[in-house]
Backbone as a printed PyTorch tensor [residue, N CA C, xyz], in Angstrom:
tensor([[[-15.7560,  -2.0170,  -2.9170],
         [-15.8480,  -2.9360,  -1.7970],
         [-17.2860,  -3.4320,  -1.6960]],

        [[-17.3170,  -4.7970,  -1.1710],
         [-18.9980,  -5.1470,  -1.3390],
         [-19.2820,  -5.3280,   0.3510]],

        [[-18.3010,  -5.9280,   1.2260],
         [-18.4800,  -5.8850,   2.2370],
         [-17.4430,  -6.0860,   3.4220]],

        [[-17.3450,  -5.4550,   4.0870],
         [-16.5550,  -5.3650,   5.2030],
         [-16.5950,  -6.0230,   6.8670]],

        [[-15.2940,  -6.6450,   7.3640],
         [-15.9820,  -6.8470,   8.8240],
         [-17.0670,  -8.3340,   9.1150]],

        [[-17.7980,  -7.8650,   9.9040],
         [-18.5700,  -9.2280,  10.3170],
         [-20.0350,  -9.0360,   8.9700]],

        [[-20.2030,  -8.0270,   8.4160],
         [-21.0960,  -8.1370,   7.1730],
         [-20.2150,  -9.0840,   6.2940]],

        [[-19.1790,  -9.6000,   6.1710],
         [-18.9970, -10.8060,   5.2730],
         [-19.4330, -11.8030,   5.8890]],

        [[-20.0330, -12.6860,   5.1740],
         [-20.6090, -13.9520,   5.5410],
         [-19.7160, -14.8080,   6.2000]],

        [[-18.4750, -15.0180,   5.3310],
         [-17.0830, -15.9340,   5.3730],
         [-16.1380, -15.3770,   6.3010]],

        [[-16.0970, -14.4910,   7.0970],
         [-15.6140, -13.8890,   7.5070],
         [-14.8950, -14.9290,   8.8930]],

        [[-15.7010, -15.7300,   9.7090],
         [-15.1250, -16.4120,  10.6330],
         [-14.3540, -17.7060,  10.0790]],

        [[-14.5760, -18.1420,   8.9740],
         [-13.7350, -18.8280,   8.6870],
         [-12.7740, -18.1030,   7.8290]],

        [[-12.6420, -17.1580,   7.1440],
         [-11.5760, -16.5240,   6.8400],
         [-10.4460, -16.4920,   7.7280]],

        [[-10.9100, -15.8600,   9.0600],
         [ -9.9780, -15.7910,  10.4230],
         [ -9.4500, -17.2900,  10.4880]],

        [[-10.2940, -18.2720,  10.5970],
         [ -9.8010, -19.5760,  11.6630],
         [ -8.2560, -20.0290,  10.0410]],

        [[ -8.8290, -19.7840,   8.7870],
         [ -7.9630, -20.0870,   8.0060],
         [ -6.5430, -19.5950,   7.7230]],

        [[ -6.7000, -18.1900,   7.5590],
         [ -5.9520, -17.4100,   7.3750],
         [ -5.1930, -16.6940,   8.5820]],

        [[ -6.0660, -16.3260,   9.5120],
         [ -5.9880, -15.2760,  10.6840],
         [ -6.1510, -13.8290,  10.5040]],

        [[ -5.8290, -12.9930,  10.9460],
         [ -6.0960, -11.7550,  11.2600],
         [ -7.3170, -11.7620,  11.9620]],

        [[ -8.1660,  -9.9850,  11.6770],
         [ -8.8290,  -9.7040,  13.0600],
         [-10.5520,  -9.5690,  11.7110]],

        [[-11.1900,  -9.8740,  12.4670],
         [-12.6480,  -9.4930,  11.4020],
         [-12.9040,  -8.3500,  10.8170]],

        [[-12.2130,  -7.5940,  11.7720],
         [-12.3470,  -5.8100,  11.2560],
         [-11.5450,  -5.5020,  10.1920]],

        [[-10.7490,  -6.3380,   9.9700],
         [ -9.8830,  -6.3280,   8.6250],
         [ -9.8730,  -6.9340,   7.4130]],

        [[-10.9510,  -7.3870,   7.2360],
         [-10.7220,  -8.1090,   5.8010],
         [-12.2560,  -7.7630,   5.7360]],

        [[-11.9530,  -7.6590,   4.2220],
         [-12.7700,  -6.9260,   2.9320],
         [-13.0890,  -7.8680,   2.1500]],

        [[-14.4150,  -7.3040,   1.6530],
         [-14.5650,  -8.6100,  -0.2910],
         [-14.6430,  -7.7870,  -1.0610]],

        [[-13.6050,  -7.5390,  -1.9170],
         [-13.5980,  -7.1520,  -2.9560],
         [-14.1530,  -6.9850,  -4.0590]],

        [[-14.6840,  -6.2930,  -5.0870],
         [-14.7780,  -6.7410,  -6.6260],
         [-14.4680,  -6.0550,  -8.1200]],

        [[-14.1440,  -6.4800,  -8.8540],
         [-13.1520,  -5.7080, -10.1350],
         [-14.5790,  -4.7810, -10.8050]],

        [[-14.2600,  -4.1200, -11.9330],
         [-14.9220,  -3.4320, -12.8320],
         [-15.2240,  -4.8000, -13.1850]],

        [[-16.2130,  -4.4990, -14.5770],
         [-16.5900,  -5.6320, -15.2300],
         [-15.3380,  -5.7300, -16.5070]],

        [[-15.3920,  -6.7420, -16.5650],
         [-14.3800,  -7.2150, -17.8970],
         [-15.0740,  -7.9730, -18.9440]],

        [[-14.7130,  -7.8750, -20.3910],
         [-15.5360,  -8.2950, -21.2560],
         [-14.2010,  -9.5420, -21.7920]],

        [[-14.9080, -10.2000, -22.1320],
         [-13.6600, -11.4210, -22.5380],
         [-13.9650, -11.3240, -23.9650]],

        [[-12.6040, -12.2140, -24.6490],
         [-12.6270, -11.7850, -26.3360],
         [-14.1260, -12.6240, -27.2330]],

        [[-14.5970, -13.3930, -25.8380],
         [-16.2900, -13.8900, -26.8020],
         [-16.7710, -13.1170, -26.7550]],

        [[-17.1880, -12.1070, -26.2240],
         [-18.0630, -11.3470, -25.1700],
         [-18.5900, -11.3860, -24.0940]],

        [[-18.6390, -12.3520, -23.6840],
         [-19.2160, -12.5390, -22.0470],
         [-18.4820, -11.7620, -21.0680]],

        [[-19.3760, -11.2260, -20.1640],
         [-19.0660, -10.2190, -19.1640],
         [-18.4940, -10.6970, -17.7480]],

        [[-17.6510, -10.2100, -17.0110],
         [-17.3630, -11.3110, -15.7250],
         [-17.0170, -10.0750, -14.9950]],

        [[-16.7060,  -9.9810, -13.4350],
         [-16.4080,  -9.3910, -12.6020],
         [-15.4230, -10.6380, -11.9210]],

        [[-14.2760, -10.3920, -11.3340],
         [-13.5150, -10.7300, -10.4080],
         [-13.7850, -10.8450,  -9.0880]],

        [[-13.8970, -11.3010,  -8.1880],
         [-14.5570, -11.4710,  -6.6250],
         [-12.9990, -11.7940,  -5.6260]],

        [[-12.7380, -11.3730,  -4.9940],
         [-11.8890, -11.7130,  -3.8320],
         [-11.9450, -11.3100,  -2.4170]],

        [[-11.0210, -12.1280,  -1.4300],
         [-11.3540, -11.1770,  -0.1680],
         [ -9.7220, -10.5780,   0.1020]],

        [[-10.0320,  -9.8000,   0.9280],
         [ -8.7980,  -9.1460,   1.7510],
         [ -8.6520,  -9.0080,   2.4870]],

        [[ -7.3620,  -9.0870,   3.2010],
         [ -6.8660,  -8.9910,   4.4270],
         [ -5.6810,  -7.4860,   5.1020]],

        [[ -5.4490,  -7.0290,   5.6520],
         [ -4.2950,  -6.1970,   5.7080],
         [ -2.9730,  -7.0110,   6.2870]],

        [[ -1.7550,  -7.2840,   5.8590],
         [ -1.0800,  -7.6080,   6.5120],
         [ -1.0490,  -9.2310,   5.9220]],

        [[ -1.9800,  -9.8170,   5.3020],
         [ -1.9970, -11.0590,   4.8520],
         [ -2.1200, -11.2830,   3.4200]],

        [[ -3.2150, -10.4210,   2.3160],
         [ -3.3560, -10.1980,   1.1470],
         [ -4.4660, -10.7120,   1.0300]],

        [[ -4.5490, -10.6870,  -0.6660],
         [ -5.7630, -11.3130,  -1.4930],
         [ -6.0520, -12.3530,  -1.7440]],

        [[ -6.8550, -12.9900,  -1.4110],
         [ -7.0350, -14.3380,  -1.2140],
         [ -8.5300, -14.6790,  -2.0300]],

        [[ -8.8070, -15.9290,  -2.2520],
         [ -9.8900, -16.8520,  -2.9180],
         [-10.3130, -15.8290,  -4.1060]],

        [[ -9.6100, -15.7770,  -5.0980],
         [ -9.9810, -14.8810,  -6.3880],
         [-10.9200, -15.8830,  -7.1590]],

        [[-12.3630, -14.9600,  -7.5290],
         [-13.3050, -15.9870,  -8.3320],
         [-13.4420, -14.9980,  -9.2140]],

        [[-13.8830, -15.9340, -10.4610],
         [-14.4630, -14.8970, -11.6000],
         [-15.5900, -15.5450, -11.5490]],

        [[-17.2220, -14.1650, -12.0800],
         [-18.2120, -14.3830, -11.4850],
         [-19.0930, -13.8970, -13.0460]],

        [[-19.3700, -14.8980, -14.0260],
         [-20.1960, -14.0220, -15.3420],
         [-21.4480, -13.2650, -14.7940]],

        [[-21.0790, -12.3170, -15.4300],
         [-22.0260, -11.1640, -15.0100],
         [-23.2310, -11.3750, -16.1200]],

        [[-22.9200, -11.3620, -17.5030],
         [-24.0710, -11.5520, -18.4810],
         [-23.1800, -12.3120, -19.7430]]])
């Protein structure tokens, strides 16, 4: 987890978009993944309880 609650930045517009409560949604992020070039990426998303995973980014790491 990278951040929770009102420590997400996006967090009030998460609510006005989606809904739920601030205390509930999370940002996520994957292990690192190596793709068949090699370049490295991590996965980024947020979460909700009761609503799901939402705005999935892939993020090159190196």
């Amino acid at each position: 987890m990278i951040a929770k609650g009102e420590r997400i930045r996006e967090v009030k517009r998460l609510v006005n978009m989606y809904g739920g409560r601030n205390s509930k949604w999370v940002k996520k992020s994957s292990p690192e993944v190596v793709d068949s070039d090699g370049a490295v990426y991590e996965f980024h998303w947020y979460e909700c309880y009761g609503i799901g995973i939402l705005e999935i980014k892939r993020k090159k790491v190196s």
